[in-house]
gemmi code that builds the backbone of each chain (N, CA, C; Angstrom):
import gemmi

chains = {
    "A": [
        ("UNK", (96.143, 104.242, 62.643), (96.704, 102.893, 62.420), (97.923, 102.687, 63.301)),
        ("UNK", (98.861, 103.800, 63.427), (99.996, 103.428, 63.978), (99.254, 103.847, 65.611)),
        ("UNK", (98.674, 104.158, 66.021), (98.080, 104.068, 67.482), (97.642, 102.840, 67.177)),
        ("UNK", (96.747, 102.547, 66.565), (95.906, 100.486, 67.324), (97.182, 100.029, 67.400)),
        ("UNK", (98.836, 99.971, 66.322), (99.587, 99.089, 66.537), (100.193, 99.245, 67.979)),
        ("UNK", (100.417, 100.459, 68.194), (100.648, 101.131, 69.275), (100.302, 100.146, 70.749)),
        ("UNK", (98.712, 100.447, 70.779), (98.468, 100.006, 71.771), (98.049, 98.440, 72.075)),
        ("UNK", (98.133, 97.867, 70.963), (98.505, 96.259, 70.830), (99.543, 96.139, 71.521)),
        ("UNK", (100.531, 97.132, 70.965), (101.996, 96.648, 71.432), (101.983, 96.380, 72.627)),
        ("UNK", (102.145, 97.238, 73.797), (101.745, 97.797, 74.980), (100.968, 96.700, 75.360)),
        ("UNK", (99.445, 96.663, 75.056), (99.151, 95.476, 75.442), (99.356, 93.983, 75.658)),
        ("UNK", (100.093, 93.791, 74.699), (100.579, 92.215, 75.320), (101.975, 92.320, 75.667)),
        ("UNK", (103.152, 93.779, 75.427), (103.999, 93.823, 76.274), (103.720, 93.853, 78.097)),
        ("UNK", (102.787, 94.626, 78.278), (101.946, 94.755, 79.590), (101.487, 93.026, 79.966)),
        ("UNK", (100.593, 92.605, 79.091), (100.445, 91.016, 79.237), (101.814, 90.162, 79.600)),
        ("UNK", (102.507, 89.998, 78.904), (103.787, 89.543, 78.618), (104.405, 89.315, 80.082)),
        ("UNK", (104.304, 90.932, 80.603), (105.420, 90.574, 81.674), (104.716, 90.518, 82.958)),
        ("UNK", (103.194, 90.533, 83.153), (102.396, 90.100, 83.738), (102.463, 88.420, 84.019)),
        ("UNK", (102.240, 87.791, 83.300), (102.255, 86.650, 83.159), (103.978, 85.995, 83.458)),
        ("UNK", (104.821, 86.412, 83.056), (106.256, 86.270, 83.107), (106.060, 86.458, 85.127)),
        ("UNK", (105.611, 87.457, 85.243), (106.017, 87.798, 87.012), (104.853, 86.689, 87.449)),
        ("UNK", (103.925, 86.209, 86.679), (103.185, 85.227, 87.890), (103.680, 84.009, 88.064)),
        ("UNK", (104.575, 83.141, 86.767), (105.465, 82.248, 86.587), (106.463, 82.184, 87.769)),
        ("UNK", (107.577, 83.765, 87.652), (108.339, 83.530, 88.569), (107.570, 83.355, 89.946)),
        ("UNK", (106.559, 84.021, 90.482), (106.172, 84.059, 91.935), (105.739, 82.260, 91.845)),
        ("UNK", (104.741, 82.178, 90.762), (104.666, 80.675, 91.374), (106.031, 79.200, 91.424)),
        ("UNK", (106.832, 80.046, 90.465), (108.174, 79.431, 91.263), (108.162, 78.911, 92.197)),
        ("UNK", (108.537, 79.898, 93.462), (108.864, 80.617, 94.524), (107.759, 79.460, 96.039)),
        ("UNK", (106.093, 79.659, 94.799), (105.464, 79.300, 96.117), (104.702, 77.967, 95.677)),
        ("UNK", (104.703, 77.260, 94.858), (104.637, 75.992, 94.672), (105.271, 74.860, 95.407)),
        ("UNK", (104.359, 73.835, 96.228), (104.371, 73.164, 97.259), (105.587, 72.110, 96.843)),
        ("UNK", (105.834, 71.873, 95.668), (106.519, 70.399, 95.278), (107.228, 71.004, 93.607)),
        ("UNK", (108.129, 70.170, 93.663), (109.015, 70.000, 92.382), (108.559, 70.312, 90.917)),
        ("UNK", (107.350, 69.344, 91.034), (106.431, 69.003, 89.430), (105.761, 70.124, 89.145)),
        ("UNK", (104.884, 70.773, 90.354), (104.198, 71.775, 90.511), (105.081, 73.164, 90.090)),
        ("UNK", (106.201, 73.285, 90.532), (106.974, 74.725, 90.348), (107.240, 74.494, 88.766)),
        ("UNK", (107.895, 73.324, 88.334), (107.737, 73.185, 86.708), (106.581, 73.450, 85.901)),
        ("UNK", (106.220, 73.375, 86.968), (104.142, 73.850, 85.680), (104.201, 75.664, 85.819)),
        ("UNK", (104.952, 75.835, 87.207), (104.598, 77.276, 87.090), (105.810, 78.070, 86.116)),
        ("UNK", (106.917, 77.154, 86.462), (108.236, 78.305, 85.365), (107.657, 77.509, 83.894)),
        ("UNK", (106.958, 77.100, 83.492), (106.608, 76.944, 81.934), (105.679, 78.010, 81.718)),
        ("UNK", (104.757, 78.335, 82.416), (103.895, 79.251, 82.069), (104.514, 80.750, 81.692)),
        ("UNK", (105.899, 80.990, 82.738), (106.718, 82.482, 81.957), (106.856, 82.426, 81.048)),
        ("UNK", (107.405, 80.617, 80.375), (108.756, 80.588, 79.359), (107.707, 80.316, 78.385)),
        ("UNK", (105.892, 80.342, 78.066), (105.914, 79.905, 76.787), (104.929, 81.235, 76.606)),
        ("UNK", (103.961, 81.304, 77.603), (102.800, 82.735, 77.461), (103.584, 84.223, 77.636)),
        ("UNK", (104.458, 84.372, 79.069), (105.217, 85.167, 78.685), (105.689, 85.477, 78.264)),
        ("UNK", (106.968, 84.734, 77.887), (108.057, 85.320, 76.760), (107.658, 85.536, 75.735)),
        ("UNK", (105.969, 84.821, 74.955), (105.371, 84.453, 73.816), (104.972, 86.108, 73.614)),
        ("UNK", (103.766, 86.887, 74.847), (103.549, 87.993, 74.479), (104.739, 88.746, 74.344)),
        ("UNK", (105.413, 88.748, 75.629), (106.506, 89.910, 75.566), (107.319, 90.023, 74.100)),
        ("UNK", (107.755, 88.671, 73.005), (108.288, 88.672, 72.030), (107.316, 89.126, 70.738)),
        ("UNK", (105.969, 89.442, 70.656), (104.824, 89.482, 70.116), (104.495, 90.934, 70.693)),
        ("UNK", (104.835, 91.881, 71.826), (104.503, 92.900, 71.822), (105.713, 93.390, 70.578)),
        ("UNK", (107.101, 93.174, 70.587), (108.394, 93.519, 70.220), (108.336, 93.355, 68.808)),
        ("UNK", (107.294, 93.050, 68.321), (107.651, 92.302, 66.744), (106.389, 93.656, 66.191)),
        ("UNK", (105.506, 93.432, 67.293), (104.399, 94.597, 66.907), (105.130, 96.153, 66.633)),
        ("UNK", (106.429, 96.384, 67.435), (106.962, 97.610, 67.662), (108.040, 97.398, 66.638)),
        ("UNK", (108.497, 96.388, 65.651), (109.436, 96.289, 64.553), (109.093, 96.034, 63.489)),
        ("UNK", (107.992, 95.590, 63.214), (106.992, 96.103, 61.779), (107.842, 94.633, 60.765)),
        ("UNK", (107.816, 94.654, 59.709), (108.325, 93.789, 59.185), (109.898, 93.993, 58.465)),
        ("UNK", (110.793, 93.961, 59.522), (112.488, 93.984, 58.921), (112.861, 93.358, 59.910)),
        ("UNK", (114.416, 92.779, 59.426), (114.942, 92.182, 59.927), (114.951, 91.476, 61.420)),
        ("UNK", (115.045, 92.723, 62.156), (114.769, 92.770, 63.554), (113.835, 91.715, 64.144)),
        ("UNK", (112.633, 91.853, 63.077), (111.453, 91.221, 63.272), (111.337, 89.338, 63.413)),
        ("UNK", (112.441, 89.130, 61.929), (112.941, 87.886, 61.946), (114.001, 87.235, 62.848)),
        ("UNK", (114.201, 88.019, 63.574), (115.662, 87.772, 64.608), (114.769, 87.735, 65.937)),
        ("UNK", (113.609, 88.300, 65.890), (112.773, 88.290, 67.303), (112.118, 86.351, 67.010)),
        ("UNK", (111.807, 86.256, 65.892), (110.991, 85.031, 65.617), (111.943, 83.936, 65.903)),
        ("UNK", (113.258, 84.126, 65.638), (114.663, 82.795, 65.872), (114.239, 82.659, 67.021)),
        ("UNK", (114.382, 83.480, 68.086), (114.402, 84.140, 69.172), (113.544, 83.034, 69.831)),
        ("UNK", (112.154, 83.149, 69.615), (110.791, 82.828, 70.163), (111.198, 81.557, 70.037)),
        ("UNK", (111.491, 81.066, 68.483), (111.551, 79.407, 68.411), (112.383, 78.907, 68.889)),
        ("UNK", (113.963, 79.428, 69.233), (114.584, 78.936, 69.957), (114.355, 78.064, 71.670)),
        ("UNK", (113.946, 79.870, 72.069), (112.886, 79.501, 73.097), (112.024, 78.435, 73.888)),
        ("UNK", (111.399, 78.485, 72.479), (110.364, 77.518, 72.993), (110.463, 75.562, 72.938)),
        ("UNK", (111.289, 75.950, 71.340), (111.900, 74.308, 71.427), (112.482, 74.240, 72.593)),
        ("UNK", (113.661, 74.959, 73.153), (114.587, 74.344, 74.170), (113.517, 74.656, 75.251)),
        ("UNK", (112.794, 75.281, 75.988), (112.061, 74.882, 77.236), (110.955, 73.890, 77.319)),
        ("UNK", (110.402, 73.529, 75.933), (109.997, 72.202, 76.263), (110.735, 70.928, 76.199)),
        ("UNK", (112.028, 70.818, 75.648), (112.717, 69.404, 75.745), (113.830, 69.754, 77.146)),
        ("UNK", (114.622, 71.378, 77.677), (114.537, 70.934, 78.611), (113.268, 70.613, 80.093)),
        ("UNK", (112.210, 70.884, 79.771), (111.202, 70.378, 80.504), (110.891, 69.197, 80.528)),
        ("UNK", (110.834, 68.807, 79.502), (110.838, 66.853, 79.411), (111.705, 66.276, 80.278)),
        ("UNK", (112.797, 66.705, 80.049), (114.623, 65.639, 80.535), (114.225, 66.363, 82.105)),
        ("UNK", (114.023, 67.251, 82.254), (114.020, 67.666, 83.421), (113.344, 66.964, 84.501)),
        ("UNK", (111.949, 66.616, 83.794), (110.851, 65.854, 84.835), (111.159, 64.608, 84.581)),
        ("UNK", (112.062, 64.026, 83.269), (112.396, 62.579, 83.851), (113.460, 62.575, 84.467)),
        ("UNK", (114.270, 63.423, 84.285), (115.343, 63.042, 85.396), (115.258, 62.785, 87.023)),
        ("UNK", (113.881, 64.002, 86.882), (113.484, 63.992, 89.069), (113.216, 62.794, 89.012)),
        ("UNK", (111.920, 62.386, 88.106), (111.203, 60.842, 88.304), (112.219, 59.991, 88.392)),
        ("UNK", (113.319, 59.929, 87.755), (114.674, 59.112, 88.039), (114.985, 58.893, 89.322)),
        ("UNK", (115.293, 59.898, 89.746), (115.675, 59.974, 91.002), (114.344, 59.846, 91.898)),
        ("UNK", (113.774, 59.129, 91.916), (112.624, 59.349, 92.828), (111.595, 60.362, 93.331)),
        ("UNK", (111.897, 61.525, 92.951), (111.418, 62.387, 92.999), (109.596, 62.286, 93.173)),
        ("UNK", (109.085, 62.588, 94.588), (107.774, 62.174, 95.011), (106.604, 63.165, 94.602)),
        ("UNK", (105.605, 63.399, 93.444), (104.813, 64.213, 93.418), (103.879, 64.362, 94.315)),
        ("UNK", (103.659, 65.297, 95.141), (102.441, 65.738, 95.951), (100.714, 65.276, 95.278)),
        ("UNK", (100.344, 64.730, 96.189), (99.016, 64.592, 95.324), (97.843, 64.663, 96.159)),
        ("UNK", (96.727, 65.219, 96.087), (95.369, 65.232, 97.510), (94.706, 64.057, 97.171)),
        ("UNK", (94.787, 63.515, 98.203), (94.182, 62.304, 99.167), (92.663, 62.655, 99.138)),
        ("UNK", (92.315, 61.688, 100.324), (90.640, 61.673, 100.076), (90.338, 62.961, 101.069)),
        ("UNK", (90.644, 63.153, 101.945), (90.407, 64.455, 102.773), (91.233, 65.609, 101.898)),
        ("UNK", (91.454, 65.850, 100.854), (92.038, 66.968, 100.664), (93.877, 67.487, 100.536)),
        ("UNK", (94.279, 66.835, 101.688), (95.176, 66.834, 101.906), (96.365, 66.529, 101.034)),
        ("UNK", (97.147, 67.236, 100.993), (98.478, 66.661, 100.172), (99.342, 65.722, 100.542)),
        ("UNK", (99.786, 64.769, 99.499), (100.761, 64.097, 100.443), (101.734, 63.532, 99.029)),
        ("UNK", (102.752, 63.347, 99.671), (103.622, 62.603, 98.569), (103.326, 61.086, 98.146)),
        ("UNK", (103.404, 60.886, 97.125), (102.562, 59.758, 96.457), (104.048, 58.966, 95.751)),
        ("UNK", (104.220, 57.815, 95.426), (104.943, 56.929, 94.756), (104.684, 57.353, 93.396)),
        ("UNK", (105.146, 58.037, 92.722), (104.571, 57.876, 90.769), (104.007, 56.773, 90.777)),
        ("UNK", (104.882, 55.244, 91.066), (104.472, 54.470, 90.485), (103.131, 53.629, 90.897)),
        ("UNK", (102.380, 54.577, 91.330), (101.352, 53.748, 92.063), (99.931, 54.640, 91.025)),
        ("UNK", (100.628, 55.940, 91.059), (99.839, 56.583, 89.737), (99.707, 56.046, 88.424)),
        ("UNK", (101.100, 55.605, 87.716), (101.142, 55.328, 86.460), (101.843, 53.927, 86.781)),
        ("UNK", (100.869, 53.107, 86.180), (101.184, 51.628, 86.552), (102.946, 51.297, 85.758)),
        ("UNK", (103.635, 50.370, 85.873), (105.249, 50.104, 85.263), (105.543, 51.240, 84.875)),
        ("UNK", (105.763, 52.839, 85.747), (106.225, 53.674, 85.685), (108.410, 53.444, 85.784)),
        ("UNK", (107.888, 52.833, 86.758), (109.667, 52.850, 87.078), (110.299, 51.772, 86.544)),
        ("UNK", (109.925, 50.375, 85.698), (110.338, 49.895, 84.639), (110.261, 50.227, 83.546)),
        ("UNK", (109.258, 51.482, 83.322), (110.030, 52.178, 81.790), (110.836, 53.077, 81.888)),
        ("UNK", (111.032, 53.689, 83.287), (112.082, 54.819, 83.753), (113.548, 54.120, 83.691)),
        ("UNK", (113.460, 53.342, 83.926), (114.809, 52.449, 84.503), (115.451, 52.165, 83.176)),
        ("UNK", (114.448, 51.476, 81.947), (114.625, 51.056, 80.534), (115.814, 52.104, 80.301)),
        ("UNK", (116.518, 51.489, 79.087), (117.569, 52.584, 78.683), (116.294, 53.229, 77.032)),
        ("UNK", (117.037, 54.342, 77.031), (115.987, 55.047, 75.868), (116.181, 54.171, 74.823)),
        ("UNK", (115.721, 54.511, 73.936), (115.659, 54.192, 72.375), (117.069, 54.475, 71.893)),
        ("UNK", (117.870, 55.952, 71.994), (118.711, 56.398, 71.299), (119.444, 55.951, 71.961)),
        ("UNK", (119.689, 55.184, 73.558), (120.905, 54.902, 74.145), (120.903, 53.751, 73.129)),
        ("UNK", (120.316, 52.558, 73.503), (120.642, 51.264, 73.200), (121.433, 51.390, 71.594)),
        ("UNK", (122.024, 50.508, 71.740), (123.356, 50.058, 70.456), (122.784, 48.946, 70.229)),
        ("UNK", (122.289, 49.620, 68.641), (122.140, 48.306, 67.395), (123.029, 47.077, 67.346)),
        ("UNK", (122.996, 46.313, 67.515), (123.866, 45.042, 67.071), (124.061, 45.324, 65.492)),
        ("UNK", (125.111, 45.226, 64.881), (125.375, 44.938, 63.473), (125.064, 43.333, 63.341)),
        ("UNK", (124.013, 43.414, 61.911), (123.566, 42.085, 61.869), (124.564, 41.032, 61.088)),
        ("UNK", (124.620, 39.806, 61.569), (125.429, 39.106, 61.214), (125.065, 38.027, 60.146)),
        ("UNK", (125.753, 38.181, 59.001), (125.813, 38.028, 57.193), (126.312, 36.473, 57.475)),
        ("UNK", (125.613, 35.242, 57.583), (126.147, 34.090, 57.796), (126.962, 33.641, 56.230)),
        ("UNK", (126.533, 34.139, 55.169), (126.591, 33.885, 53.958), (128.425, 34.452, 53.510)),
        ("UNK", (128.609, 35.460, 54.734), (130.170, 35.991, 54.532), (130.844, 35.451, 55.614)),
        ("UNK", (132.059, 35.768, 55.497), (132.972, 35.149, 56.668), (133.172, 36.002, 57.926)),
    ],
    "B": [
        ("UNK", (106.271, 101.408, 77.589), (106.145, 100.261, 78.222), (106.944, 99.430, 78.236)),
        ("UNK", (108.059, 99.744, 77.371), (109.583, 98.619, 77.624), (109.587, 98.421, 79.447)),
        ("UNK", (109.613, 99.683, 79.516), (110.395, 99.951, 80.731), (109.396, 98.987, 81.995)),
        ("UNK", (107.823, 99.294, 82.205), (107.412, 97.954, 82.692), (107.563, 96.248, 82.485)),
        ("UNK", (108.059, 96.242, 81.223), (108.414, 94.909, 81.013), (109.107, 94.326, 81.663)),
        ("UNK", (110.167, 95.631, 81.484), (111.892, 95.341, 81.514), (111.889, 94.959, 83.538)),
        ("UNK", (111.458, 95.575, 83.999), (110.574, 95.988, 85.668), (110.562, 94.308, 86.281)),
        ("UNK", (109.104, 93.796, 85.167), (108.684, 92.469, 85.324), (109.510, 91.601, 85.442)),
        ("UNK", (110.487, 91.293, 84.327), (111.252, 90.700, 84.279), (112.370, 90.703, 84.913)),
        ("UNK", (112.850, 91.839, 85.428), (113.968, 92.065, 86.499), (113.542, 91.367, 87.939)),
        ("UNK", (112.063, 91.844, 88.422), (111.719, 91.070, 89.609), (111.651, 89.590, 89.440)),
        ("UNK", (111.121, 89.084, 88.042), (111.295, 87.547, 87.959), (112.438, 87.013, 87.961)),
        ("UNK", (113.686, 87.535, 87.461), (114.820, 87.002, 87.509), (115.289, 86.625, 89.155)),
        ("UNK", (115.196, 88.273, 89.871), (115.589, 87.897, 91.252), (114.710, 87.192, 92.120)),
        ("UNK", (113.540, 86.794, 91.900), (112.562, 85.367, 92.529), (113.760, 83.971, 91.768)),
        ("UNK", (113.545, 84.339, 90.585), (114.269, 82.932, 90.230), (115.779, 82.647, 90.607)),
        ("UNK", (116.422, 83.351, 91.179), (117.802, 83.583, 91.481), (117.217, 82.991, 93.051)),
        ("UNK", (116.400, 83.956, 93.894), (116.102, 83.207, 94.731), (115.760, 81.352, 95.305)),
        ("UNK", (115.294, 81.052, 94.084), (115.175, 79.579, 94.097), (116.011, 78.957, 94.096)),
        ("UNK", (116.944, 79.633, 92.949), (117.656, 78.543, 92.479), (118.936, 78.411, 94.160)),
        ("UNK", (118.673, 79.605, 95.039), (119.805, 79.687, 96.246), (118.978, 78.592, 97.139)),
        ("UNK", (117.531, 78.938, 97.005), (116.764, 77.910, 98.404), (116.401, 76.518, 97.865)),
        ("UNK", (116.745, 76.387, 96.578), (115.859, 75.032, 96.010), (116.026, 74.061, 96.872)),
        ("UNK", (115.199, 73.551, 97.438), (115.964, 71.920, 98.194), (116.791, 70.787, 97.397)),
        ("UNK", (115.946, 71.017, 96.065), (116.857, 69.975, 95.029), (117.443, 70.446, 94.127)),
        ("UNK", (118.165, 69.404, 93.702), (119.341, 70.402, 92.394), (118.121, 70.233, 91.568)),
        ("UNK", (117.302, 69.542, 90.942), (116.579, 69.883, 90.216), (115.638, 71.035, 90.148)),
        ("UNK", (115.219, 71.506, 91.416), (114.817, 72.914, 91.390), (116.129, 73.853, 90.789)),
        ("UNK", (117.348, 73.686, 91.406), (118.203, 75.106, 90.896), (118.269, 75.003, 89.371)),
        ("UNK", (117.914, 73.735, 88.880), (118.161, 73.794, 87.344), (117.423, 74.327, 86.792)),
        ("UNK", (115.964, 74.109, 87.257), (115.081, 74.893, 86.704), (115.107, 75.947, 86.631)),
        ("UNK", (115.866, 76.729, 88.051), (115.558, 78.017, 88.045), (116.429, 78.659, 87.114)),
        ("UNK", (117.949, 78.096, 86.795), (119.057, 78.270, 86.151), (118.146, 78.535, 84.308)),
        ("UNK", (117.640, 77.758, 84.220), (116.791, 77.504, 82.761), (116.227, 79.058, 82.932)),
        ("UNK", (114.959, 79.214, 83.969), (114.299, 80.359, 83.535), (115.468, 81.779, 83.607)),
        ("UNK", (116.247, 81.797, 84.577), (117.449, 82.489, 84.388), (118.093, 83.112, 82.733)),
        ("UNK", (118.123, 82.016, 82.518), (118.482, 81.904, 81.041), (117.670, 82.638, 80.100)),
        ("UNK", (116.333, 82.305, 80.175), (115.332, 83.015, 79.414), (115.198, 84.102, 79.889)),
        ("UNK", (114.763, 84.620, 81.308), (115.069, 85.670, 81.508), (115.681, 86.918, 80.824)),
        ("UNK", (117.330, 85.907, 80.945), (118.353, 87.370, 80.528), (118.167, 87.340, 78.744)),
        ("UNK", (117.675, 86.220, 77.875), (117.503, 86.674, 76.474), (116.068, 87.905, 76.471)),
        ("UNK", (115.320, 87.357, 77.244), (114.425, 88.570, 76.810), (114.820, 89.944, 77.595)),
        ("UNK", (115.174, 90.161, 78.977), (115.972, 91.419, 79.013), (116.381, 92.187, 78.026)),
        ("UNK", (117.307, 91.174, 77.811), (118.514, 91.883, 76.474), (117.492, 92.407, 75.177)),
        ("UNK", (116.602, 91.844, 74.660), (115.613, 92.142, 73.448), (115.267, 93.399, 74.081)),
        ("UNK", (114.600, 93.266, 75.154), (113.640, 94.380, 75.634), (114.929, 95.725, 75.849)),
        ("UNK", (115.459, 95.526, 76.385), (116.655, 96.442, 76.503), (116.974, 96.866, 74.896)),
        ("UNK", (117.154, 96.138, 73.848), (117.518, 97.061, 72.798), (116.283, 97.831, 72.669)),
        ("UNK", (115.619, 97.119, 72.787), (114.314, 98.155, 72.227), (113.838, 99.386, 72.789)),
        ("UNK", (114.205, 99.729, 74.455), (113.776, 100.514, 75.218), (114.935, 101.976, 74.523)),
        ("UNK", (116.456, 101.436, 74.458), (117.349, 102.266, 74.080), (117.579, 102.653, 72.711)),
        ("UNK", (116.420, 101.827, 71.716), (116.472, 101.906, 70.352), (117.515, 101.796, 69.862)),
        ("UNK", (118.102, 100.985, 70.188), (119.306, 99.830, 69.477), (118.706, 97.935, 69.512)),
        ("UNK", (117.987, 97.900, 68.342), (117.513, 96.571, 68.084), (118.942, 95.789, 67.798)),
        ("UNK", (120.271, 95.780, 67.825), (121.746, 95.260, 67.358), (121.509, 94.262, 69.097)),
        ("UNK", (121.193, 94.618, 69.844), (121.314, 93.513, 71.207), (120.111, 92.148, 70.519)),
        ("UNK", (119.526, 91.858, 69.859), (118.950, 90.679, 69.784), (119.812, 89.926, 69.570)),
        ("UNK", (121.119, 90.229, 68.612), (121.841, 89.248, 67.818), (122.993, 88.537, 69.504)),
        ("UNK", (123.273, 89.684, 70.573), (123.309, 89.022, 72.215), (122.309, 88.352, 72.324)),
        ("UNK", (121.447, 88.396, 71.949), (119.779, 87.709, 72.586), (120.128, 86.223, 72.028)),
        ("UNK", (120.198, 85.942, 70.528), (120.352, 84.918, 69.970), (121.789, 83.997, 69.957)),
        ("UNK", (122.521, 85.039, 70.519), (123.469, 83.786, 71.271), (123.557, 83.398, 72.200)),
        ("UNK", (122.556, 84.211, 73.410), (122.393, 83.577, 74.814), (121.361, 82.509, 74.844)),
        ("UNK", (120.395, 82.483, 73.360), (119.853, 81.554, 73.262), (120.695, 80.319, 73.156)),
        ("UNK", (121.244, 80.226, 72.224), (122.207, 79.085, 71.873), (122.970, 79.040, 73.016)),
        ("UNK", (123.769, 79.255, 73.720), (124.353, 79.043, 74.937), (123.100, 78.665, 75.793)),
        ("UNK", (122.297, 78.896, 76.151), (121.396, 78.199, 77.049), (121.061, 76.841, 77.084)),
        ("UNK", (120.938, 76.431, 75.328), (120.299, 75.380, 74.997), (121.765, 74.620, 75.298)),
        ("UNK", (122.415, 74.725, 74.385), (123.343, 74.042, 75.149), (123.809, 73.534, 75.964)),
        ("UNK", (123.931, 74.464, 77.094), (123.884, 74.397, 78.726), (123.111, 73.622, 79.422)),
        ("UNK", (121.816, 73.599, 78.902), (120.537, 73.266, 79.573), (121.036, 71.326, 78.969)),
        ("UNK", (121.110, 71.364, 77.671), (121.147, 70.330, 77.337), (122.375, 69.638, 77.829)),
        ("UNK", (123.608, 70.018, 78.315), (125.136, 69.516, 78.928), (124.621, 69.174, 80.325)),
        ("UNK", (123.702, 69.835, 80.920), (123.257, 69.725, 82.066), (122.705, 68.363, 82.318)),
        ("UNK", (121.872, 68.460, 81.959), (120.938, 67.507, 82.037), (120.981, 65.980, 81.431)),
        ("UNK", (121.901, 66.006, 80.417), (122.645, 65.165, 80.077), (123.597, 64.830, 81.321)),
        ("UNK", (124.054, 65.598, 81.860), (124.889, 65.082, 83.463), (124.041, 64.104, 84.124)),
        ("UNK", (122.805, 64.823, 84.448), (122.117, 64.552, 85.117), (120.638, 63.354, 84.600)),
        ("UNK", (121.324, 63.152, 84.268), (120.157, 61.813, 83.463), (120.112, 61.044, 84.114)),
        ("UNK", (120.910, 60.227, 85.148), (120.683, 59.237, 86.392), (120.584, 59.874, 87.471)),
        ("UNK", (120.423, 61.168, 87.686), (119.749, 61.983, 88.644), (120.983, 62.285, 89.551)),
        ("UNK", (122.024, 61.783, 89.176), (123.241, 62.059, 90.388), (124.085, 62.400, 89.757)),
        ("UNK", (125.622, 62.825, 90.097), (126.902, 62.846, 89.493), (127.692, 61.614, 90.002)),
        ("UNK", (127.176, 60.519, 90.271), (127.829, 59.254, 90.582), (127.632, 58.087, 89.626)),
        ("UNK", (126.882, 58.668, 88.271), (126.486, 57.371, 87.756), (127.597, 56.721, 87.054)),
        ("UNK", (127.850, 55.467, 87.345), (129.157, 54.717, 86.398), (128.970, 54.891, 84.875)),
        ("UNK", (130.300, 55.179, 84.308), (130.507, 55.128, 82.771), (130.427, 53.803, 82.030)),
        ("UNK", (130.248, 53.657, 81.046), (130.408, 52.887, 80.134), (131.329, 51.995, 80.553)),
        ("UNK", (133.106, 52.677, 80.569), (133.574, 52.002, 81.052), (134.081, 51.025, 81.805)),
        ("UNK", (133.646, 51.967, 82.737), (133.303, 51.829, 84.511), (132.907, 50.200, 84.615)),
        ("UNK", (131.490, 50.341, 83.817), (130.727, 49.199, 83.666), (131.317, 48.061, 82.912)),
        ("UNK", (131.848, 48.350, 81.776), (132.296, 47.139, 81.234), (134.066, 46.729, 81.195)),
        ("UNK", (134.536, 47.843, 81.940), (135.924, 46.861, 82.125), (136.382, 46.152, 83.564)),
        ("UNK", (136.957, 45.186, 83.482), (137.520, 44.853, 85.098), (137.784, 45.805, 85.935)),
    ],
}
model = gemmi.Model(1)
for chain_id, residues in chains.items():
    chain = gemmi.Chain(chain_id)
    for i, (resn, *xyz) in enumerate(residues, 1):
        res = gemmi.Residue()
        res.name, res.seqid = resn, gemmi.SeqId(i, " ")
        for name, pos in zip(("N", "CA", "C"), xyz):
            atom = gemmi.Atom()
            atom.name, atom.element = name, gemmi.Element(name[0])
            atom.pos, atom.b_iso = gemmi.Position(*pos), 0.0
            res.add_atom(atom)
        chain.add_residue(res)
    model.add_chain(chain)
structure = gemmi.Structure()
structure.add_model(model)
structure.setup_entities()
């Protein structure tokens, strides 16, 4: 029993940082902006996911175990909301996604020609910016 | 097998350190700054565990919280994509 946990462990620690090193390389060699964000998500949710899941296999159920799980959820909430703000902020800034054309070819594309009133809902202020008006009680002074 | 982990993740950090020096855009270095971040929390886990001192997660779980933070102060800067965007103020006084 304590060998299968054993070599679970191992195994998706081995997975873990497999996947973690293909993230960073596709960093590194991803043609465009949007594209390298697809590749550093893949460390921060499969990698870190096994590597924290080999570690929990090797701490059995105490404490440790629950401090690995904060850990994970921390994790993972914050790299997907900063992944969100992140890709609207490029799109803010103009930021041009690569996209293949009819021959294949890559080329930088307008978002907004992809996603129709892209840059009038970009431009919009959010939900949480805008300030409520306090409504006005004609009935008081 | 800590020790291959620990390996993995050391070479990913210095790719991502790399980016974040060549990024063309600040939005690449942020990114890379982010995985940076994650990076060094799981180091640190994997590191207690290799030296059998599990007491480094509770480092782990505050580099979490400092990240998020960070990540979130950041980007909050950067919400009009520049460090030039006018304030509130800016905007509404003479």
């Amino acid at each position: 029993m304590d060998m299968a946990i054993n070599i679970a462990s191992w195994a998706a620690l081995l997975g873990g940082g497999f996947f973690y090193l293909v993230g960073a390389v596709g960093l590194n060699r991803m043609p465009d902006f949007f594209a390298r964000m697809h590749a550093a998500s893949v460390s921060e949710t499969l990698g870190a996911g096994l590597l924290v899941l080999g570690m929990l296999l090797q701490a059995g159920p105490t404490l440790v175990a629950a401090k690995l799980v904060i850990i994970l959820l921390v994790l993972l909430t914050t790299g997907s909301v900063a992944t969100h703000a992140l890709a609207r902020a490029a799109l803010h800034d103009g930021e041009k996604p690569l996209v293949a054309g009819e021959d294949g070819k890559l080329a930088a594309v307008d978002p907004d020609t992809l996603f129709t009133g892209l840059g009038a809902r970009l431009a919009a202020p959010l939900r949480s910016e805008t300030v409520e008006q306090p409504e006005q009680d004609p009935s008081k002074p | 097998m800590f020790q291959a982990a620990i390996i993995a993740v050391l070479v990913s950090l210095v790719l991502a350190v790399w980016r974040a020096l060549a990024g063309p855009t600040v939005f690449d270095r942020l990114l890379a700054a982010n995985a940076i971040g994650t990076g060094t929390i799981l180091l640190l886990a994997l590191f207690g565990f290799m030296t059998g001192r599990p007491e480094f997660l509770d480092i782990g779980i505050l580099y979490a919280l400092l990240n998020m933070i960070g990540t979130l102060a950041v980007l909050k800067f950067f919400r009009y994509g520049g460090l030039g965007h006018r304030g509130e103020d800016e905007e509404t006084g003479a």
